[in-house]
Residue frames relative to the residue before (quaternion, step in Angstrom):
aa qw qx qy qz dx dy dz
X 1.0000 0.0000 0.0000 0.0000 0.00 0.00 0.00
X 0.2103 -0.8132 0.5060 0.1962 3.55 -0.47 1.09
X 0.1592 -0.7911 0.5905 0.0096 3.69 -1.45 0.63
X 0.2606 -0.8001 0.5345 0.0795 3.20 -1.13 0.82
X 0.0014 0.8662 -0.4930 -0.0813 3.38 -0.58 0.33
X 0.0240 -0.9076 0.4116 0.0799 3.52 -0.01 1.14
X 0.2437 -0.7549 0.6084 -0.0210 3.95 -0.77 0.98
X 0.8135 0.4398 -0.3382 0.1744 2.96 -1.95 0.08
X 0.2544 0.7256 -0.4163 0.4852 3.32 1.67 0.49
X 0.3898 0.6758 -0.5931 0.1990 3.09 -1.78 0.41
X 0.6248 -0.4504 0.4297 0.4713 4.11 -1.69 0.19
X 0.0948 0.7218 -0.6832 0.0569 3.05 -1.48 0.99
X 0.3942 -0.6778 0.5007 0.3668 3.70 -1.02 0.39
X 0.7683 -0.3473 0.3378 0.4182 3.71 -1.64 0.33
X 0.8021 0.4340 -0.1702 0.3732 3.66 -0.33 0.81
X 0.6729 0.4686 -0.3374 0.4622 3.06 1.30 -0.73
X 0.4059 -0.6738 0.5842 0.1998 3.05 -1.78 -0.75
X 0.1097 -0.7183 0.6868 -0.0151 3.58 -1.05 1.21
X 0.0848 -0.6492 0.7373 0.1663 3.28 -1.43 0.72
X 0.4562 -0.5262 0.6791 0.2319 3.69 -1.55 1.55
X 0.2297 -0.5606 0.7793 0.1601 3.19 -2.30 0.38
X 0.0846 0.7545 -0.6389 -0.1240 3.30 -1.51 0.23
X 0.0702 0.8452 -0.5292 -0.0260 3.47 0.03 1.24
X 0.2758 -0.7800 0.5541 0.0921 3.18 -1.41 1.23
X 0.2510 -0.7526 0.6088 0.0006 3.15 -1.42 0.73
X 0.7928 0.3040 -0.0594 0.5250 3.77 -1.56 -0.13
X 0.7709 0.2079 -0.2116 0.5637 3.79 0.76 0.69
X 0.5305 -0.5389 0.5339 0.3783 3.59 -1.49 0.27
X 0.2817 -0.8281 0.4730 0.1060 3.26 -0.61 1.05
X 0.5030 0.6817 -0.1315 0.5148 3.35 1.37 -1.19
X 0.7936 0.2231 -0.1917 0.5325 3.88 1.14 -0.58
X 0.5268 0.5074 -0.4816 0.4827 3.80 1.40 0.50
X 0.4517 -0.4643 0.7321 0.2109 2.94 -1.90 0.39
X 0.1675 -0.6662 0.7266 -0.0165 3.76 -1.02 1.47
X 0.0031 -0.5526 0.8306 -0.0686 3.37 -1.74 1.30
X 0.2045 -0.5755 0.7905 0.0458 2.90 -1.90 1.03
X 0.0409 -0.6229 0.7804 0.0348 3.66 -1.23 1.56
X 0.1781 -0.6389 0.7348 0.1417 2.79 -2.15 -0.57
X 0.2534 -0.7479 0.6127 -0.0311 3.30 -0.97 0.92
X 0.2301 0.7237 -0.6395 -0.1194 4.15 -0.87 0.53
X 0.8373 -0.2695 0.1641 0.4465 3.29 -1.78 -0.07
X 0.8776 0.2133 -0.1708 0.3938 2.90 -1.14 0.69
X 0.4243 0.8185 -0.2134 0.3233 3.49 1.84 -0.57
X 0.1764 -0.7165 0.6007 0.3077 3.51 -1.05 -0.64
X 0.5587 -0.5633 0.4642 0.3938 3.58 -0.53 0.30
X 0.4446 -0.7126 0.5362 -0.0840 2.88 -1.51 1.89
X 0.2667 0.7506 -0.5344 -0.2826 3.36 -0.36 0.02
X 0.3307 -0.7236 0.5793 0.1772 3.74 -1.24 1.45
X 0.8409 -0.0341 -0.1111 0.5285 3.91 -0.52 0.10
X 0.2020 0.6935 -0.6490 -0.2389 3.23 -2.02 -0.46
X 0.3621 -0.6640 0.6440 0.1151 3.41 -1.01 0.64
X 0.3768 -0.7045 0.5776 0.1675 3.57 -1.14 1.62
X 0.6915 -0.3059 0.4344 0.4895 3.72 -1.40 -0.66
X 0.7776 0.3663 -0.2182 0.4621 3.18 0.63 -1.17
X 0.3834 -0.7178 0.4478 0.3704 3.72 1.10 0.78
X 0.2543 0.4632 -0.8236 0.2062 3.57 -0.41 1.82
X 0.0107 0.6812 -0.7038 -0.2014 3.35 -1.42 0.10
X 0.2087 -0.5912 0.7779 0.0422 3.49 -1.53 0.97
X 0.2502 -0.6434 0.7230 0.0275 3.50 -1.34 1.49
X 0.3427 -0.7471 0.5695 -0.0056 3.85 -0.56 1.31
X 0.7331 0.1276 -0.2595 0.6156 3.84 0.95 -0.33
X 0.5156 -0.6553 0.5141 0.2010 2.67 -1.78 1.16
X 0.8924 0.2502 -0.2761 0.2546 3.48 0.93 -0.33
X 0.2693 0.6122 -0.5686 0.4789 3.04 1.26 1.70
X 0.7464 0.5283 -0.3579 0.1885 3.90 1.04 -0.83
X 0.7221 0.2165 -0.5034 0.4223 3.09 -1.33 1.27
X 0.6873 0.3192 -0.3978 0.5171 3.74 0.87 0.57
X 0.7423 0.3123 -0.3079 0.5065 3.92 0.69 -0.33
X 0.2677 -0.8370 0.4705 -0.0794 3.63 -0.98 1.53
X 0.1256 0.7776 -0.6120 -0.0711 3.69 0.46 0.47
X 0.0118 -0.7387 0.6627 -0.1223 3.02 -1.93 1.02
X 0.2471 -0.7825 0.5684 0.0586 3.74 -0.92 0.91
X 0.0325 0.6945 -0.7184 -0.0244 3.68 -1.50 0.58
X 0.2434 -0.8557 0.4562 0.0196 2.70 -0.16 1.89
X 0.4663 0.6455 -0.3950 0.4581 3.60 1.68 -0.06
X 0.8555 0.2553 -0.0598 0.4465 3.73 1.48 -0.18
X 0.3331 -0.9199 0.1713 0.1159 2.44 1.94 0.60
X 0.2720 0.6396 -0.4887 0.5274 2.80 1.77 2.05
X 0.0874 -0.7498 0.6176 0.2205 3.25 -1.52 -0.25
X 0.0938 -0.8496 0.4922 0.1648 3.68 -0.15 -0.18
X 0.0998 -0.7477 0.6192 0.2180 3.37 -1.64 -0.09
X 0.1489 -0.8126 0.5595 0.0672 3.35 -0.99 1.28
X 0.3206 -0.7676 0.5404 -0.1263 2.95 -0.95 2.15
X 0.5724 0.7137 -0.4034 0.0176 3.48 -0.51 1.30
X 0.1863 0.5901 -0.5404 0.5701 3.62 -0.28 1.06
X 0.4049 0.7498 -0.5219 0.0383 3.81 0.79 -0.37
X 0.1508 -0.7782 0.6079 0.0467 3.38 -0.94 1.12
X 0.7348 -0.4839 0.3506 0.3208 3.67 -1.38 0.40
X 0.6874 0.4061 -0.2467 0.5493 3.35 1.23 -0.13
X 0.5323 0.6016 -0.4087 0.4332 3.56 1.21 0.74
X 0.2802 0.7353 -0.4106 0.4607 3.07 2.19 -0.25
X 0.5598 0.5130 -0.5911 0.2720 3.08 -1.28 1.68
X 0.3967 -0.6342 0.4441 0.4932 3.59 -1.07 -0.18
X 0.1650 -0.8372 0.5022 0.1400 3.51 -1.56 0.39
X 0.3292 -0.6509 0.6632 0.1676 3.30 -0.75 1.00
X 0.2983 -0.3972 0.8537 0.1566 2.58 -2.77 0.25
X 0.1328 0.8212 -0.5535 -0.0412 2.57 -2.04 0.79
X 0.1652 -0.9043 0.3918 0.0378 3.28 0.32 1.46
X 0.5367 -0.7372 0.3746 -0.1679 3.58 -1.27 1.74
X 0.4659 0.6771 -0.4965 0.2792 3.75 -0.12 0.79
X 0.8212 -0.1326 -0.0331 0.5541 3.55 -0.74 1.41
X 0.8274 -0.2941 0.2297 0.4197 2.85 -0.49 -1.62
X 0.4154 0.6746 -0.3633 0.4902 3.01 1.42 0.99
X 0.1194 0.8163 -0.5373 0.1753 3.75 -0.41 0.55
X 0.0740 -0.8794 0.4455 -0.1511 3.49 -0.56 1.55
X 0.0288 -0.7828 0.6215 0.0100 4.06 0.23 1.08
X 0.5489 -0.3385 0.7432 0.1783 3.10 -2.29 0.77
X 0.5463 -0.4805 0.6515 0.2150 3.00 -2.59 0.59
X 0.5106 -0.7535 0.3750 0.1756 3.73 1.07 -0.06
X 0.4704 -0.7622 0.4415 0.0538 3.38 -0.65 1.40
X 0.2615 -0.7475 0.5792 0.1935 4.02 -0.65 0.73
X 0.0529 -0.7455 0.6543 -0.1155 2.96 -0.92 0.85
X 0.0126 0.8716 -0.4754 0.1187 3.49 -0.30 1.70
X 0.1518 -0.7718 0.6111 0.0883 4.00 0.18 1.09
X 0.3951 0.7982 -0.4122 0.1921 3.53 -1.04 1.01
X 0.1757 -0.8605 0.4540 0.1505 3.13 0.34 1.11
């Protein structure tokens, strides 16, 4: 049974930068496709980047591109997003979510709280 386990959330002011973990377990990692959504109050689930096996990544919101980076080390069977420029509208929680046929595995999801 694969699992995800995502970290590195937390209160920051307008400007900084957080980089999300998503470590995976109990599955080949190295053969999923990893998205990183996000979801706030009242919101529907976003999805902001994903990154293939063959490390393409396509970023899906426009107003995360050039500050939000998704990336994968498949030697550690993490992936991560690096968030910076953070503005008050990045407020939300984010998941990982990692992809293969017909397999498909989410995290409990990381806060992430912009606020000066």
């Amino acid at each position: 049974q694969g699992h995800l386990v995502e970290s590195g959330g937390g209160l920051v002011q307008p400007g900084e930068s957080l980089r999300l973990s998503c470590q995976a377990s109990g599955f080949t990692f190295r053969d999923f496709a990893i998205m990183w959504y996000r979801q706030a109050p009242g919101k529907q689930r976003e999805l902001v980047a994903q990154i293939t096996t063959i490390n393409v990544v396509t970023t899906f919101l426009d107003s995360v591109k050039g500050r939000f980076t998704i990336s994968r080390d498949n030697a550690k069977d993490t992936a991560y997003l690096q968030m910076n420029n953070l503005k008050p509208e990045d407020t939300a929680l984010y998941f990982c979510n990692a992809r293969h046929a017909i397999y498909e595995y989410w995290g409990q999801g990381t806060q992430v709280t912009v606020s000066s």
